[in-house]
TIKOLZA-666528 format. One line per field, with one value per atom (N, C-alpha, C): residue number from 1; residue in one letter; atom name; y, z, x. Coordinates in nm, 4 decimals. Each point is the difference from the previous one (the first is absolute). Example, Ala and Ser with C-alpha at 12.3 -4.5 7.8 and 13.67 -1.06 7.14 Angstrom:
seq	[1,1,1,2,2,2]
type	[A,A,A,S,S,S]
atom	[N,CA,C,N,CA,C]
Y	[-0.5690,0.1190,0.1200,0.1050,0.1190,0.1090]
Z	[0.7800,0.0000,0.0000,-0.0720,0.0060,0.0730]
X	[1.3190,-0.0890,0.0900,-0.0350,0.0820,-0.0770]
***
This chain:
seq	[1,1,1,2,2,2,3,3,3,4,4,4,5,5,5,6,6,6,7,7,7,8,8,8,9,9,9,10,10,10,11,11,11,12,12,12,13,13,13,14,14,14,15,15,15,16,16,16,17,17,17,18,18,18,19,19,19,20,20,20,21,21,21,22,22,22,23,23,23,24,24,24,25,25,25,26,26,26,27,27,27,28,28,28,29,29,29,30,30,30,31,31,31,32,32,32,33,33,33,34,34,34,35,35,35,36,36,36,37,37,37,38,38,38,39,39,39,40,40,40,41,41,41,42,42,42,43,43,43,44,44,44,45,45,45,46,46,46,47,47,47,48,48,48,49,49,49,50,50,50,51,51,51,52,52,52,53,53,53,54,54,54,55,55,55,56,56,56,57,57,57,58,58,58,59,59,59,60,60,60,61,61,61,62,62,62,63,63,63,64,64,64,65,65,65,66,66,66,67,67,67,68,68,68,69,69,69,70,70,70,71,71,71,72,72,72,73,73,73,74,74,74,75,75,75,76,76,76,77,77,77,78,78,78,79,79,79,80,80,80,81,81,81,82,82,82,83,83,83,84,84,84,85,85,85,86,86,86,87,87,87,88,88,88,89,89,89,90,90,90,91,91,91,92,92,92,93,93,93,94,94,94,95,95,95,96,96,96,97,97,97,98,98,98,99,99,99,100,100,100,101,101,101,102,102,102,103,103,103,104,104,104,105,105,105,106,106,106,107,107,107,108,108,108,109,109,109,110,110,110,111,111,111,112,112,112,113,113,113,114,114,114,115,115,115,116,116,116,117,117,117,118,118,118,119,119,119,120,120,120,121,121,121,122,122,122,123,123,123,124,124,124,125,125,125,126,126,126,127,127,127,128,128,128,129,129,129,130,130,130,131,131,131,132,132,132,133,133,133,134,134,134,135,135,135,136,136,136,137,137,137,138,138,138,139,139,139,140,140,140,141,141,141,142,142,142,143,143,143,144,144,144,145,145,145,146,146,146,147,147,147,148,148,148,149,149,149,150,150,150,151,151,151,152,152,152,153,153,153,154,154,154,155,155,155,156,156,156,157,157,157,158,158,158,159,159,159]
type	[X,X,X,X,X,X,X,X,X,X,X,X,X,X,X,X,X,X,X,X,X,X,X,X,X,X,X,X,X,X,X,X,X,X,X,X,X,X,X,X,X,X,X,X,X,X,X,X,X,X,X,X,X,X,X,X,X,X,X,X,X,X,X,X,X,X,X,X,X,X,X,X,X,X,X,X,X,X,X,X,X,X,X,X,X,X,X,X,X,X,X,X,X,X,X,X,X,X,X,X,X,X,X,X,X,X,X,X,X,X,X,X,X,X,X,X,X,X,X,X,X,X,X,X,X,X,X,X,X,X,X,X,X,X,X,X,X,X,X,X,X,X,X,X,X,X,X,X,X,X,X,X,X,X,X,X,X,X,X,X,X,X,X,X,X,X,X,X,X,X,X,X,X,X,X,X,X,X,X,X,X,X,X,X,X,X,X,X,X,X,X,X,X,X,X,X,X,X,X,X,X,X,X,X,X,X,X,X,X,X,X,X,X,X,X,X,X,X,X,X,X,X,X,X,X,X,X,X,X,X,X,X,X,X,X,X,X,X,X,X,X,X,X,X,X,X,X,X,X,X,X,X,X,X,X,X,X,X,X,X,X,X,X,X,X,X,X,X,X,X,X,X,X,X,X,X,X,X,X,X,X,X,X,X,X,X,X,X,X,X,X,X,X,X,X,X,X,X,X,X,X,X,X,X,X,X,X,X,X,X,X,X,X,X,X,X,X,X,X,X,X,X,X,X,X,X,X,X,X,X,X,X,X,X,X,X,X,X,X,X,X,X,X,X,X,X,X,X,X,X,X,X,X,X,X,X,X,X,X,X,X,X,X,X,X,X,X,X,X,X,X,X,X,X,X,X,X,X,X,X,X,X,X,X,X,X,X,X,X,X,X,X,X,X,X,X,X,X,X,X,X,X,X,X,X,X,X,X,X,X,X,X,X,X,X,X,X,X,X,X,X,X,X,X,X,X,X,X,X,X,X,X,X,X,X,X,X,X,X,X,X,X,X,X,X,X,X,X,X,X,X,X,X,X,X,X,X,X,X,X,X,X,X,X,X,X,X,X,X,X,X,X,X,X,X,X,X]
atom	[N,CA,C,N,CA,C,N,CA,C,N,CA,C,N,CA,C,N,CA,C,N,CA,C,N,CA,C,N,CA,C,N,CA,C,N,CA,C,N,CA,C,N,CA,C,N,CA,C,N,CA,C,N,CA,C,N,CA,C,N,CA,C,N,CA,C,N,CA,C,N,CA,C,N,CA,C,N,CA,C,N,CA,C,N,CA,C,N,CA,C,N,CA,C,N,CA,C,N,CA,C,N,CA,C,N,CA,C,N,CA,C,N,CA,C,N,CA,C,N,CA,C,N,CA,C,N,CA,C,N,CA,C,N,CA,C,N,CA,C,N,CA,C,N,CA,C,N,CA,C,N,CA,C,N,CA,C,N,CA,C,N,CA,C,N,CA,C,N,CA,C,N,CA,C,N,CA,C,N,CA,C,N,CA,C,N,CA,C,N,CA,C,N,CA,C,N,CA,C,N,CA,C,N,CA,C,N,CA,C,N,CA,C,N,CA,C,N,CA,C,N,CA,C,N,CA,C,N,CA,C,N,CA,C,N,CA,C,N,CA,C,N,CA,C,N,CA,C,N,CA,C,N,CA,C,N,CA,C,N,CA,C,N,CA,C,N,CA,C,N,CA,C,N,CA,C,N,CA,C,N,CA,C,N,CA,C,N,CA,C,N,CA,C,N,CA,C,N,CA,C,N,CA,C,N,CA,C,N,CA,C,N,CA,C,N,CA,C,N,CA,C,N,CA,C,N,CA,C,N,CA,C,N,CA,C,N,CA,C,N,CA,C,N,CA,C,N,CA,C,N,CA,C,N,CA,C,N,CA,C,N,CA,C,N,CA,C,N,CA,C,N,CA,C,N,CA,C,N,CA,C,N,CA,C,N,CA,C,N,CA,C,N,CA,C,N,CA,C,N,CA,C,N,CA,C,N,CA,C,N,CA,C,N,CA,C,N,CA,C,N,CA,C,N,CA,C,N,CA,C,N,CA,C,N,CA,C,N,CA,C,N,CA,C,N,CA,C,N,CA,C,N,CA,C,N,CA,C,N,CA,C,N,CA,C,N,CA,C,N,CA,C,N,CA,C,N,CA,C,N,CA,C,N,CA,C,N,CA,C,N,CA,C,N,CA,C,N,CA,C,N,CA,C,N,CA,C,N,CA,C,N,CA,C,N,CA,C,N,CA,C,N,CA,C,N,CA,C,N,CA,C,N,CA,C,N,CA,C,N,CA,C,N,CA,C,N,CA,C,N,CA,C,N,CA,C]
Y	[-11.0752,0.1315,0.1055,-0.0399,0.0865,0.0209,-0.0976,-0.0035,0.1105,-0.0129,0.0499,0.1476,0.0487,0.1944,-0.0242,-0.0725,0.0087,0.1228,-0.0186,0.0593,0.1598,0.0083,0.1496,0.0743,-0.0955,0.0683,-0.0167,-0.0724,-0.0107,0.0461,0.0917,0.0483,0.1297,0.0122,0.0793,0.1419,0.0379,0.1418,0.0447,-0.0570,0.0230,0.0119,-0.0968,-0.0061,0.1360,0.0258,0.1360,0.0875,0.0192,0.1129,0.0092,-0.1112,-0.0101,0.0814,-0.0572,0.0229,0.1570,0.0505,0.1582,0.0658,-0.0226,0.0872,-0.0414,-0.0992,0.0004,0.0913,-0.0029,0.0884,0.1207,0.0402,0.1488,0.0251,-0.0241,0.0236,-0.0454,-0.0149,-0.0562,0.1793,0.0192,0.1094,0.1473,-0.0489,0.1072,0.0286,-0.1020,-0.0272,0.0781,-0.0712,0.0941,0.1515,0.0512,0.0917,0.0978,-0.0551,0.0947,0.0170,-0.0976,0.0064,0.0781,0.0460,0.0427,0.1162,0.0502,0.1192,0.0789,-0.0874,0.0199,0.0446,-0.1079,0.0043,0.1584,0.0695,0.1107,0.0814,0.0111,0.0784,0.0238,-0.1072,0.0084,0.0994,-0.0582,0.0876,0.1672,-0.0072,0.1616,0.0299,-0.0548,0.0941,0.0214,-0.0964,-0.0134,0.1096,0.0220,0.1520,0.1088,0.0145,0.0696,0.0395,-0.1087,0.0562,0.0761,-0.0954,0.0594,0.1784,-0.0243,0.1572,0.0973,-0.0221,0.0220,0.0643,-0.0845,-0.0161,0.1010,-0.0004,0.0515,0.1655,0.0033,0.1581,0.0858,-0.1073,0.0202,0.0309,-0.0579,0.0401,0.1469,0.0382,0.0868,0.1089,-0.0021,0.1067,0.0610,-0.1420,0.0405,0.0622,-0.0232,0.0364,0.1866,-0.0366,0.1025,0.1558,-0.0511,0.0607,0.0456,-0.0740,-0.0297,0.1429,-0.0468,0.1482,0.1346,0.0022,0.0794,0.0757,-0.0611,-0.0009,0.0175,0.0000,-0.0231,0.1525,0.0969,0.1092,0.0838,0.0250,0.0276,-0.0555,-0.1351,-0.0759,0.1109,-0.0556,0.0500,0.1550,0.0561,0.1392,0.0261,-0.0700,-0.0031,-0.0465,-0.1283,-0.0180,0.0684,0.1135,0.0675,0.1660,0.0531,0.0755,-0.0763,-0.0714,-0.0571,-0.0178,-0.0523,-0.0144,0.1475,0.0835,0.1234,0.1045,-0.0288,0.0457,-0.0478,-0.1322,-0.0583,0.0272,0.0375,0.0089,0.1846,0.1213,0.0592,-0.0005,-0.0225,0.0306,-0.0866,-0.0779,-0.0656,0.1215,0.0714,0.0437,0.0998,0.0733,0.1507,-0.0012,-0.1942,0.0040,-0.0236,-0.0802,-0.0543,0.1339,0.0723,0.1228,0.1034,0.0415,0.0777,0.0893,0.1002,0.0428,-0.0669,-0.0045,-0.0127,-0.1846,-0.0190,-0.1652,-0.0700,-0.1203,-0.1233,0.0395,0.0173,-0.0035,0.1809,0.0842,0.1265,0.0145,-0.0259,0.0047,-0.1111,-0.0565,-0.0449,0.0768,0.0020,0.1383,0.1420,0.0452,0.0894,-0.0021,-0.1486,-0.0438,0.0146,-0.0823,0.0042,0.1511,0.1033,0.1189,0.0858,-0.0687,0.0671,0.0389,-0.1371,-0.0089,0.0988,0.1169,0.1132,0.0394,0.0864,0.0739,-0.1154,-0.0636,-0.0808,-0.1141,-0.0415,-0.0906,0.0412,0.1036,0.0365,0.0369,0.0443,-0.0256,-0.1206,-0.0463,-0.1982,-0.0255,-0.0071,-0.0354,0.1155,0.1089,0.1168,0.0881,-0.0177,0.0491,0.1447,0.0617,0.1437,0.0816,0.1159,0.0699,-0.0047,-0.0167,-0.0390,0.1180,0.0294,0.0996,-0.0646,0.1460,-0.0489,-0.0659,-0.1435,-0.0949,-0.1088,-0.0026,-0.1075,-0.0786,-0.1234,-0.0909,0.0685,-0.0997,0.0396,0.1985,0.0281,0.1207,-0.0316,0.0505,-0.0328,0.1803,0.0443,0.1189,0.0181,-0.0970,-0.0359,0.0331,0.0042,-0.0365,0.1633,0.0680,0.1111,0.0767,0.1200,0.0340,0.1146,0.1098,0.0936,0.0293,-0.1046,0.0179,0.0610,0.0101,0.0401,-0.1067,-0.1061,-0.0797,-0.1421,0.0292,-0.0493,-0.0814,-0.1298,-0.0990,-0.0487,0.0187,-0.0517,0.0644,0.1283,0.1169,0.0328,-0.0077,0.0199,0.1668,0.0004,0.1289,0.0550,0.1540,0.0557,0.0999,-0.0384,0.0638,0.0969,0.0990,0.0620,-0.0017,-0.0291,-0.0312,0.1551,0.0136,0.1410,-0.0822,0.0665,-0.0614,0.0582,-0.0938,0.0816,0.1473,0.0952,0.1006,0.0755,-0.0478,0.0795,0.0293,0.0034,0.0807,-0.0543,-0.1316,-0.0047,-0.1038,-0.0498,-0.0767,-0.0859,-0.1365,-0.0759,-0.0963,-0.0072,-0.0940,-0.1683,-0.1013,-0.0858,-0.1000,-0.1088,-0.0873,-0.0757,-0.0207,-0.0800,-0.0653,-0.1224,-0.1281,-0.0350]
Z	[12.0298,0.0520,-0.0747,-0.0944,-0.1097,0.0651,0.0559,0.0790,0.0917,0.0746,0.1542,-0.0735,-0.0897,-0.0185,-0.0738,-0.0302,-0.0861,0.0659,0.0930,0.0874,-0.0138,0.0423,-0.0454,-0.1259,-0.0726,-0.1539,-0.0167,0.0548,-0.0149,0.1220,0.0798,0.0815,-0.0306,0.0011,-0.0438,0.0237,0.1133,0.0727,-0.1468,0.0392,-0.1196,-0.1021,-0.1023,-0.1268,0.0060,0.0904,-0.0367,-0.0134,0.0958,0.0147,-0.0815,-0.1006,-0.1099,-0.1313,0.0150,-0.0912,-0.0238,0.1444,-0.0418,-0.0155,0.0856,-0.0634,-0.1758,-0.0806,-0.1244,-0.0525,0.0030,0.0473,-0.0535,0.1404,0.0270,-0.1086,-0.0054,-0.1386,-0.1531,0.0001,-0.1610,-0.0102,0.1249,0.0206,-0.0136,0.0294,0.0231,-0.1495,-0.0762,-0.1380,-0.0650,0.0123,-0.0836,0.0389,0.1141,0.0436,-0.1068,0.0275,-0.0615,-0.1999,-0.0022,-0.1358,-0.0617,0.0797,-0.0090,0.0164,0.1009,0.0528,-0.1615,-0.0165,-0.1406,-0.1412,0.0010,-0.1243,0.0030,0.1384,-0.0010,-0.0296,0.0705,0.0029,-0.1875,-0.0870,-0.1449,-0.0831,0.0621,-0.0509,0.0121,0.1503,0.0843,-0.1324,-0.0230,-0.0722,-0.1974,-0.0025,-0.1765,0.0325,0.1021,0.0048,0.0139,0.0862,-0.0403,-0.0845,-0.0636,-0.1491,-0.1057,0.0125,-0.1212,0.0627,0.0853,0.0692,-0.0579,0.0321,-0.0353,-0.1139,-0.0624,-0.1874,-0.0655,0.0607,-0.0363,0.0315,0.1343,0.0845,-0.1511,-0.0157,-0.0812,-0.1259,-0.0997,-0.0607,-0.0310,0.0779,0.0611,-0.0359,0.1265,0.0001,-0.1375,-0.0785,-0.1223,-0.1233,0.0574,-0.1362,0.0707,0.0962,0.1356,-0.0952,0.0144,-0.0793,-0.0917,-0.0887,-0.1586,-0.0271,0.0554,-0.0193,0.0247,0.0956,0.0936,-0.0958,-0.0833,-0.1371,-0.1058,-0.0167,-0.1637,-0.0387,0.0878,-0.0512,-0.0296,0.1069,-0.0206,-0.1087,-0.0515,-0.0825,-0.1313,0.0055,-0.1433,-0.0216,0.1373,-0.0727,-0.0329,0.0740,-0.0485,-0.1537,-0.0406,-0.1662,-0.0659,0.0499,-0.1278,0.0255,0.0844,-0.0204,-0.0881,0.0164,-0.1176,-0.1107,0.0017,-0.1754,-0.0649,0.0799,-0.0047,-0.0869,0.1110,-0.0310,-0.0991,-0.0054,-0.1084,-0.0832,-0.0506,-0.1018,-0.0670,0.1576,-0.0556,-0.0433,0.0270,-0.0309,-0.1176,-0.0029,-0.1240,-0.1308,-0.0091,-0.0415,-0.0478,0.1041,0.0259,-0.1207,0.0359,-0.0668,-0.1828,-0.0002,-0.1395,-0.0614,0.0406,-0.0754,0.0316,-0.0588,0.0323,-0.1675,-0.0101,-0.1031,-0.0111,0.1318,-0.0305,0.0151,-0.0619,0.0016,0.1732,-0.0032,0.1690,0.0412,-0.0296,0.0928,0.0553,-0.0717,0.0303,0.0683,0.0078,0.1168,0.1136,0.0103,0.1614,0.0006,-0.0443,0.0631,0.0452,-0.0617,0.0435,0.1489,-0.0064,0.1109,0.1534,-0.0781,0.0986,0.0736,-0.0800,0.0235,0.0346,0.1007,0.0623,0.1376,0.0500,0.1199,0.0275,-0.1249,0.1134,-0.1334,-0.0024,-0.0549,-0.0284,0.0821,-0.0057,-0.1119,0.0146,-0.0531,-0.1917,0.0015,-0.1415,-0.0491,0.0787,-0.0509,-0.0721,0.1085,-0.0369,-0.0964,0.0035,-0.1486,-0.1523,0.0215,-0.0787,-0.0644,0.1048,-0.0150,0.0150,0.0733,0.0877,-0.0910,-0.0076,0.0139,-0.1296,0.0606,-0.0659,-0.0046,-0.1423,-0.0400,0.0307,0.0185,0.0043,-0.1440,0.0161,-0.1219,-0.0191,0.0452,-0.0177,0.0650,-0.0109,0.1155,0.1257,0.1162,0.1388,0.0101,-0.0156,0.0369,0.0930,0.1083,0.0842,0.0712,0.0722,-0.0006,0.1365,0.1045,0.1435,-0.0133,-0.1140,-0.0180,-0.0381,-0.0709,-0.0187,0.1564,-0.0105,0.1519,-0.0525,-0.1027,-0.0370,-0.0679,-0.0474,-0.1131,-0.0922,-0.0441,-0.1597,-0.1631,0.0540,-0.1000,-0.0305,0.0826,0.0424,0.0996,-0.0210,0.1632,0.0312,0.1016,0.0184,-0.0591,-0.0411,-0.0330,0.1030,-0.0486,0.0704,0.0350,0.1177,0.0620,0.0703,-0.0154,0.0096,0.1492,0.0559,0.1310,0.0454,-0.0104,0.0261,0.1104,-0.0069,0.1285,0.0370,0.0770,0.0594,-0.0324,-0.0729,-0.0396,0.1352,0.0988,0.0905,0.0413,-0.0414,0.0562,-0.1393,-0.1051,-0.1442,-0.0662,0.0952,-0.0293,-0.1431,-0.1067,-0.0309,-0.0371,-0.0931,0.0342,-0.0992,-0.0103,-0.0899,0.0114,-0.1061,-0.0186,-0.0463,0.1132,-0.0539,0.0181,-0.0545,0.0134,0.0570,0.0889,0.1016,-0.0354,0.0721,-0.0328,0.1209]
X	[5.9420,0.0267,-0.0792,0.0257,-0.1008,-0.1607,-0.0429,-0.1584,-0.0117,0.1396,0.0091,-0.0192,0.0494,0.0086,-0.1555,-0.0458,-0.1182,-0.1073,-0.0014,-0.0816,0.0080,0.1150,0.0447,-0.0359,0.0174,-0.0451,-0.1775,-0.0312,-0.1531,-0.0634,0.0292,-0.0424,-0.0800,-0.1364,-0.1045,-0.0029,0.0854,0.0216,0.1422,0.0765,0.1415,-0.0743,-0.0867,-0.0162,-0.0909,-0.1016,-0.0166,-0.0064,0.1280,0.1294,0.0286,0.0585,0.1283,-0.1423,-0.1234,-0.0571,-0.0501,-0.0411,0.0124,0.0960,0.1279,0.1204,-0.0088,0.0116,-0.0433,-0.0807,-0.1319,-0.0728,0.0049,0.0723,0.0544,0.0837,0.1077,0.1007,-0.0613,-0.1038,-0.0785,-0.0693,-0.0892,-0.0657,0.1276,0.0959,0.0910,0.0162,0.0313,0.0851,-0.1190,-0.1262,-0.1275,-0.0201,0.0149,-0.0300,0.1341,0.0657,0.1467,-0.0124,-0.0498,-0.0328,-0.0844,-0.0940,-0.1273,0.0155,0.0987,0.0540,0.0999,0.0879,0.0726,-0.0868,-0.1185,-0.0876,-0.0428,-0.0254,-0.0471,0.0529,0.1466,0.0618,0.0996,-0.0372,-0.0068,-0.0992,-0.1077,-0.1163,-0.0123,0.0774,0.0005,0.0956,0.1657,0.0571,-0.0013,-0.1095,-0.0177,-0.1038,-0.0559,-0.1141,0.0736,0.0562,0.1255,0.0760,0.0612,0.0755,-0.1161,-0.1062,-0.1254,-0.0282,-0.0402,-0.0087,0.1273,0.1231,0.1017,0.0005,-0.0011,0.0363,-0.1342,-0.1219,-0.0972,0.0038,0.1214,0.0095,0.1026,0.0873,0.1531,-0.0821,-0.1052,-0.0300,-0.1155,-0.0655,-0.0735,0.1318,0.0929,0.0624,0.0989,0.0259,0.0669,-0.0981,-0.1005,-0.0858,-0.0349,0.0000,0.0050,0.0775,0.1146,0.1271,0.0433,-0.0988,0.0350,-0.0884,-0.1173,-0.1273,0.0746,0.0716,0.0581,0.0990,0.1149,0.0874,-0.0069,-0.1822,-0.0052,-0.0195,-0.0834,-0.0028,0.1146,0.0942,0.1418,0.0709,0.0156,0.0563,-0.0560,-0.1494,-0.0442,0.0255,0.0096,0.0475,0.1268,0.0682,0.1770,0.0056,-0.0872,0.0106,-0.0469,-0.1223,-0.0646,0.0916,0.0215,0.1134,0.1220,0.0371,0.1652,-0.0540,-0.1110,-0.0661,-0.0288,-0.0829,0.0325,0.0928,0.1087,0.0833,0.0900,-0.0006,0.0880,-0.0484,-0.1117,-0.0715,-0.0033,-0.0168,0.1026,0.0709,0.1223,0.1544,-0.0065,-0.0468,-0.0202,-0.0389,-0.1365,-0.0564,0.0517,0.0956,0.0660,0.1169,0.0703,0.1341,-0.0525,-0.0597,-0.0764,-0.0965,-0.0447,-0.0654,0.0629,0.1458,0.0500,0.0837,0.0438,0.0324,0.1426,0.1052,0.1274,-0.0087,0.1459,-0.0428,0.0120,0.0316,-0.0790,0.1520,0.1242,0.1150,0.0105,-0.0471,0.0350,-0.1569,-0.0859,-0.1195,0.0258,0.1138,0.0261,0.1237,0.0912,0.0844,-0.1123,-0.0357,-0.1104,-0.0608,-0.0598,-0.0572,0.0916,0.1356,0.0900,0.0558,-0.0326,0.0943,-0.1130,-0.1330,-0.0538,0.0719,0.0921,0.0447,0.0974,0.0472,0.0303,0.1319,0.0490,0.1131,0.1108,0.0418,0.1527,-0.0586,-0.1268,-0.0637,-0.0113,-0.0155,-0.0013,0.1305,0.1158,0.1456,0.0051,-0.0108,0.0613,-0.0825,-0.0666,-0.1163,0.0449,0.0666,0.0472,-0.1529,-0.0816,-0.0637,-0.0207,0.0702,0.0095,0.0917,-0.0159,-0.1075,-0.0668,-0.1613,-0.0927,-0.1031,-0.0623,-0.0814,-0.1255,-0.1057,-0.1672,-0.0054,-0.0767,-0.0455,0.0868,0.0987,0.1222,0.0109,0.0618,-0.0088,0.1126,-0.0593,0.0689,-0.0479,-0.0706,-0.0374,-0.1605,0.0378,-0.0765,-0.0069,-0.1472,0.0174,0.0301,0.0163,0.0207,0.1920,0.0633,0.1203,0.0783,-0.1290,0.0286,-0.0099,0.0984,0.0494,-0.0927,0.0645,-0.0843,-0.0645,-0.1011,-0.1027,0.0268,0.1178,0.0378,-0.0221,-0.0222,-0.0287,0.1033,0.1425,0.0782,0.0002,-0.0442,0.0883,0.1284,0.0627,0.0953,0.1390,-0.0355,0.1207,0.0892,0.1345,0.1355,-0.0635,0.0253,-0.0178,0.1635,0.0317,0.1414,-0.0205,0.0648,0.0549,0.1293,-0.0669,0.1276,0.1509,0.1153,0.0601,0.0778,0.0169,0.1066,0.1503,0.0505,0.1732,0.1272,-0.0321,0.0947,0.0197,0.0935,0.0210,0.0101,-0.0103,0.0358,-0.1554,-0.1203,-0.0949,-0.0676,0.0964,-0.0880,-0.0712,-0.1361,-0.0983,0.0477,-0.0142,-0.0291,-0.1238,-0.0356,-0.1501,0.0625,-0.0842,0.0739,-0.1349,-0.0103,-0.1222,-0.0558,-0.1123,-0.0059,-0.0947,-0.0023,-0.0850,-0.0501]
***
């Protein structure tokens, strides 16, 4: 029986049917591979492009930062180096030249520090602080009030 199908299987039209569909799917399998290999290459060009854009633009940035940067540090060096300078070459000693410093920020500021009222030359005398250029900053100044209906005045101290 085995003879009788023989035919079938060795039949020259089938075998080379059977042999190009083979063939075909070998060609398919390469084609797809080939298709893939590329499409590797497309995105490692890609990432390099990428990575090459990413670095560009950070250095891009950096240029962009550094002048600002460096002037933000050489102003603080600057200045630190003032206040440095201001507090360290000064006649009165380093804790009563930052109270000083501090009791630029205004009248209430030189209370709290007991700095007020403060003479021209002294610490916390600031001349922005003096109201009437008498030599005095930060002097209790007296206001007169009207005493009700009994006409008369008392002076009392205001802050």
């Amino acid at each position: 029986m085995a003879k009788r199908f023989r035919w079938w299987l060795d039949d020259p039209d089938r075998r080379r049917k059977r042999e190009e569909r083979r063939r075909q799917e070998w060609l398919d399998q390469k084609r797809h591979r080939e298709a893939e290999r590329r499409a590797k290459r497309l995105k490692s060009k890609f990432r390099s492009v990428s990575r090459r854009l990413e670095v560009q633009d950070s250095i891009r940035r950096a240029r962009q930062r550094a002048p600002k940067l460096f002037l933000i540090l050489l102003g603080l060096f600057a200045l630190g180096g003032g206040v440095t300078y201001a507090l360290m070459n000064s006649e009165w000693p380093f804790w009563t030249n930052v109270k000083h410093y501090a009791a630029f920020a205004g009248c209430d500021a030189a209370r709290a520090l007991n700095l007020a009222p403060a003479h021209r030359g002294d610490p916390g005398y600031w001349r922005k602080l003096d109201a009437d250029n008498d030599g005095i900053a930060c002097e209790p100044y007296f206001k007169r009030l009207h005493d009700g209906g009994s006409r008369r005045n008392r002076e009392i101290e205001v802050r």
